[in-house]
C-alpha positions in Angstrom: 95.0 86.6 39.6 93.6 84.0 42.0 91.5 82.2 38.8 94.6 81.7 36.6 96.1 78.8 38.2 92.9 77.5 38.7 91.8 78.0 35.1 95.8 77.1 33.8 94.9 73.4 36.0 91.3 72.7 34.4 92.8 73.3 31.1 95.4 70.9 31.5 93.2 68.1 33.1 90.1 68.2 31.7 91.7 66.5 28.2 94.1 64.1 30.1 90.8 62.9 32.7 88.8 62.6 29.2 91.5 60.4 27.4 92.0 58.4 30.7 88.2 58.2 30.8 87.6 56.8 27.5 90.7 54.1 28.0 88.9 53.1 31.0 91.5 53.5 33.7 89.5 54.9 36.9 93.0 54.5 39.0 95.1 56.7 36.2 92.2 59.2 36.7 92.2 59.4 40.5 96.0 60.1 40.3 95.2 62.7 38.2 92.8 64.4 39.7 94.0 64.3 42.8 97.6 66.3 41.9 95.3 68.6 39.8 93.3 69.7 43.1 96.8 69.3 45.1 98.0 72.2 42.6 95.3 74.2 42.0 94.8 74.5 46.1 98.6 75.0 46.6 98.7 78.0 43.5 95.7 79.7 45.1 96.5 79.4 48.8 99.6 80.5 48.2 98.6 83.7 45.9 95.4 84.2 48.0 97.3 84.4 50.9 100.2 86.8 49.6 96.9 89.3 48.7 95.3 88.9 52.3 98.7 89.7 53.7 99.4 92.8 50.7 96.0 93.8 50.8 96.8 97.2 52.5 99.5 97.5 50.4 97.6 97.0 46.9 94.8 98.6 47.4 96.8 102.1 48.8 98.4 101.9 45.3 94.8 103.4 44.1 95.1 106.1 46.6 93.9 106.3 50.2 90.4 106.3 50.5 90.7 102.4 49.4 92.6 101.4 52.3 89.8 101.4 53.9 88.5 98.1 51.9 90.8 95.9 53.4 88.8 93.4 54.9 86.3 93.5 51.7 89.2 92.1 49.8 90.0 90.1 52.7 86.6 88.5 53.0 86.2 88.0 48.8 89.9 86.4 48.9 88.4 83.6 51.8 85.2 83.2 49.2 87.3 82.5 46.5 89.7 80.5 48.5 86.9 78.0 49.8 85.8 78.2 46.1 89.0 76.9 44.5 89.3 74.2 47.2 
């Protein structure tokens, strides 16, 4: 869930920084880049941190004894989090 809007960004910017590249405008490609990371940190904070807060929540949907993963969900959310930044 948390590598979709990363993934959905990169697959948006990855032709447009190319095409910039190529014209040779390094200022065009800074904007760019820079509202790429802007959204791809906003989409995954925001999702990571609705699963840190859920976690309890999702992970009693598969019964009980999985409750008691919480903060190894928890800990693999921060991972990914400093991952995506």
């Amino acid at each position: 869930m948390l590598n979709f809007g990363l993934q959905a960004v990169n697959a948006i910017l990855a032709p447009l920084v190319a095409e910039l590249h190529t014209r040779e405008q390094p200022e065009e490609v800074q904007r760019v880049l820079r509202m790429g990371v802007t959204a791809s940190a906003s989409v995954g904070i925001a999702t990571g941190l609705l699963l840190f807060v859920g976690a309890p929540w999702i992970l009693g949907v598969f019964g009980e004894g999985y409750v008691s993963g919480v903060w190894v969900l928890r800990v693999g959310l921060l991972g990914y989090l400093f991952n995506s930044l």
